[in-house]
Backbone as JSON Lines, residues from 0, in Angstrom:
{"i":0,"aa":"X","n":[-4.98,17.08,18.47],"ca":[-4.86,16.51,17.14],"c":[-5.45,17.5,16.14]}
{"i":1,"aa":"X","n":[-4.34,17.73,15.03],"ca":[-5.28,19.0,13.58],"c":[-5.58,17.71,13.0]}
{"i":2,"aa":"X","n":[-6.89,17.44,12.37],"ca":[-7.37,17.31,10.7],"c":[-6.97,17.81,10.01]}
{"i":3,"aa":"X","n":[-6.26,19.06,9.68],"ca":[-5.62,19.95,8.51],"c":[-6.7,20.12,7.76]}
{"i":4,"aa":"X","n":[-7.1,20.08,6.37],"ca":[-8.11,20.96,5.51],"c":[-9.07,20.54,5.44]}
{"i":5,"aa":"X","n":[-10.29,21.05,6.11],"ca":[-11.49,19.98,5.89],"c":[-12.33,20.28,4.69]}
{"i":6,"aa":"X","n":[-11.86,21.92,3.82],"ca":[-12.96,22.3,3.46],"c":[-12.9,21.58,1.8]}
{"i":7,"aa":"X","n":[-14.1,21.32,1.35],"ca":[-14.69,20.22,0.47],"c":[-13.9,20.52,-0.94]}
{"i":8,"aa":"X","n":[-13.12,21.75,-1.09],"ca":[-12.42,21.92,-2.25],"c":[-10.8,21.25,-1.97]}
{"i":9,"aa":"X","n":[-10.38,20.71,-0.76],"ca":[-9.64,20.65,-0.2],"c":[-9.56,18.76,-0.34]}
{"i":10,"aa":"X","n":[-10.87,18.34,-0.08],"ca":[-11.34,16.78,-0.27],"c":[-10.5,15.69,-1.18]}
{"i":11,"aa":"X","n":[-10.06,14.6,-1.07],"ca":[-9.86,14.08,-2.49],"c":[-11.28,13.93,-3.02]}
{"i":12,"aa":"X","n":[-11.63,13.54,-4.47],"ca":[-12.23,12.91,-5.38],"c":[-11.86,11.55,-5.39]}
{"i":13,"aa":"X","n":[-13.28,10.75,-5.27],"ca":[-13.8,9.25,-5.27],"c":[-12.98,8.8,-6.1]}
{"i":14,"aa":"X","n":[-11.99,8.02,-6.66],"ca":[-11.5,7.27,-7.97],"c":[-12.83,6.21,-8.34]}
{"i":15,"aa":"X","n":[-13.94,5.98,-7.68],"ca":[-14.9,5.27,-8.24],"c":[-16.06,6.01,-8.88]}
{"i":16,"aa":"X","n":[-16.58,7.61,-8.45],"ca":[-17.6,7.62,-9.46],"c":[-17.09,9.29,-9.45]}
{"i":17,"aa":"X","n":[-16.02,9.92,-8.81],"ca":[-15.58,11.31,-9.04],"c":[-16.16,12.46,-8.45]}
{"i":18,"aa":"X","n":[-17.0,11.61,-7.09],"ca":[-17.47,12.69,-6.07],"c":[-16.97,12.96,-5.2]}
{"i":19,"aa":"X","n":[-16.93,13.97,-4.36],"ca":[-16.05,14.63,-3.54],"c":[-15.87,13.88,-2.05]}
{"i":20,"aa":"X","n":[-15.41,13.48,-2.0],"ca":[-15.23,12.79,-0.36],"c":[-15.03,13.29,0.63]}
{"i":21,"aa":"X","n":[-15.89,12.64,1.93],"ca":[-15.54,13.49,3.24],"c":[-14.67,12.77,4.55]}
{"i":22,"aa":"X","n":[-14.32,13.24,5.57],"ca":[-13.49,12.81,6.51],"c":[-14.52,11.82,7.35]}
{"i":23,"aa":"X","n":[-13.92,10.64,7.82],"ca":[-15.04,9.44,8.65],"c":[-14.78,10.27,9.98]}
{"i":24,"aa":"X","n":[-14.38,11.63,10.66],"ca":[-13.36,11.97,11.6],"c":[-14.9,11.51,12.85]}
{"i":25,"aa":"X","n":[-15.78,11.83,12.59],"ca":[-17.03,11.7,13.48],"c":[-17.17,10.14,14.11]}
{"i":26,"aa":"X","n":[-16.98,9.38,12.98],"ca":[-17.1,7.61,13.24],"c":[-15.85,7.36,13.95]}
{"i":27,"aa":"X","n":[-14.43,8.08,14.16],"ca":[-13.34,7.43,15.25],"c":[-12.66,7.22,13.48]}
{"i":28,"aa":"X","n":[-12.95,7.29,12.85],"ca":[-12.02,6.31,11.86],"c":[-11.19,7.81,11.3]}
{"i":29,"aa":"X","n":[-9.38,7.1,11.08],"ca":[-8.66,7.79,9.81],"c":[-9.22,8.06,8.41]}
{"i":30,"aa":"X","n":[-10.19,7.84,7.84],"ca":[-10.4,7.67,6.31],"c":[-11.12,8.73,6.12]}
{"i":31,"aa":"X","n":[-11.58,8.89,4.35],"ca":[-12.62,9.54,4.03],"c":[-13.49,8.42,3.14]}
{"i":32,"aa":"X","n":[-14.63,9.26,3.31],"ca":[-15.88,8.09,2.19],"c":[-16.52,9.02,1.56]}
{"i":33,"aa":"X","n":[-16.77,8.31,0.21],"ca":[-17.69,8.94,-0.9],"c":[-19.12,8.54,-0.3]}
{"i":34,"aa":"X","n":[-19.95,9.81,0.17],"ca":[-21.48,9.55,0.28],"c":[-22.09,8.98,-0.81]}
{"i":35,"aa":"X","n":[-21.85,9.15,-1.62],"ca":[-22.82,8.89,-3.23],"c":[-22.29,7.43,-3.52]}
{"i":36,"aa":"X","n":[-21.09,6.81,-3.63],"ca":[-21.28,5.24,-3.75],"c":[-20.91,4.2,-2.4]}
{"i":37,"aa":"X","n":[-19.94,5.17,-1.37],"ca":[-19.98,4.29,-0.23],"c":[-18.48,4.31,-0.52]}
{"i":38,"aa":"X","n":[-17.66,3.77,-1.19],"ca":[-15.75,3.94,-1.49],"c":[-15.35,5.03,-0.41]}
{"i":39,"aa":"X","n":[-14.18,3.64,0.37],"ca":[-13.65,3.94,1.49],"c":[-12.33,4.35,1.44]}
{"i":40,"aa":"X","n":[-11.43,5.56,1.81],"ca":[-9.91,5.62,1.12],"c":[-9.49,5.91,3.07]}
{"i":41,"aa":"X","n":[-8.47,5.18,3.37],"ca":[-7.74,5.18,4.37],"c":[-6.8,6.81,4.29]}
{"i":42,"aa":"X","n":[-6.62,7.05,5.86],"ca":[-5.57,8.32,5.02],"c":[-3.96,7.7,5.32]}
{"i":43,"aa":"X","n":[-3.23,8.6,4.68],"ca":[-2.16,7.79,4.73],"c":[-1.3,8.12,6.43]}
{"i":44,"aa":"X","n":[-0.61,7.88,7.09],"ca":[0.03,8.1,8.31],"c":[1.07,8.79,8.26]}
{"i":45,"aa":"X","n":[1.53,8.85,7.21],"ca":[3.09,10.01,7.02],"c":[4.02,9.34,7.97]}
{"i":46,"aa":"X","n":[4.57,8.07,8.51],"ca":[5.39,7.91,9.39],"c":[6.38,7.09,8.38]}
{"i":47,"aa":"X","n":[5.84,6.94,7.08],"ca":[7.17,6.2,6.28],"c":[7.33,5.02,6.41]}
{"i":48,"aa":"X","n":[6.65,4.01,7.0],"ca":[6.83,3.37,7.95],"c":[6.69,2.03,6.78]}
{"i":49,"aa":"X","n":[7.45,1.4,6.16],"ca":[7.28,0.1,5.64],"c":[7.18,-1.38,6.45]}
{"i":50,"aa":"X","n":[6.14,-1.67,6.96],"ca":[5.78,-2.99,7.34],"c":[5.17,-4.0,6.62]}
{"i":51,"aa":"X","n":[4.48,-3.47,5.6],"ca":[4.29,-4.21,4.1],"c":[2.65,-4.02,4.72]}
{"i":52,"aa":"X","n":[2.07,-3.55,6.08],"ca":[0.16,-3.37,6.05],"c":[-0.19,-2.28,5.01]}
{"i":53,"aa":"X","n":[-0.92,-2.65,4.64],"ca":[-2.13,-2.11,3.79],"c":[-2.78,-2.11,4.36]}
{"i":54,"aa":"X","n":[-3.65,-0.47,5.07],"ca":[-4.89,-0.73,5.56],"c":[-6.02,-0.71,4.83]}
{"i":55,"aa":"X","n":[-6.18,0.34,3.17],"ca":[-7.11,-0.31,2.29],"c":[-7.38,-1.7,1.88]}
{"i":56,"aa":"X","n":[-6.46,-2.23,2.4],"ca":[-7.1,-3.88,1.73],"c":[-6.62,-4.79,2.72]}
{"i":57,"aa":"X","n":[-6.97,-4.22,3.9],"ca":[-6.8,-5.28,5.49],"c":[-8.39,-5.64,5.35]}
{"i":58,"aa":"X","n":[-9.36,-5.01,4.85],"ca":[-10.6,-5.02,5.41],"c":[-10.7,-4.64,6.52]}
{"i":59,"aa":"X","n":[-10.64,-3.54,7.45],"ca":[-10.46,-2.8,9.0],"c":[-11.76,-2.26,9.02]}
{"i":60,"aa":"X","n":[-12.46,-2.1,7.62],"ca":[-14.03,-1.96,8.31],"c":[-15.21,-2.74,7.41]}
């Protein structure tokens, strides 16, 4: 399995306070989290796949 870009210029930015976010890849989880407020962003799966889940707002953690 690649992660593809880990390096921190590479990161999205928090949409909640505009800090740089990192990969959960250590915890087992797909996502990244903002250290500084805790905001959780799922990554997306690229399979196209319309089933109508949302995993940002399943609550999955």
């Amino acid at each position: 399995m690649t992660y593809g870009d880990l390096r921190d210029d590479a990161q999205p930015i928090c949409p909640s306070c505009g800090i740089t976010m990192h990969p959960l890849i250590d915890e087992g989880l797909e996502a990244d989290e903002c250290r500084d407020c805790g905001f959780r962003l799922a990554w997306a799966d690229g399979s196209g796949s319309s089933d109508g889940g949302d995993e940002a707002s399943s609550g999955w953690w």
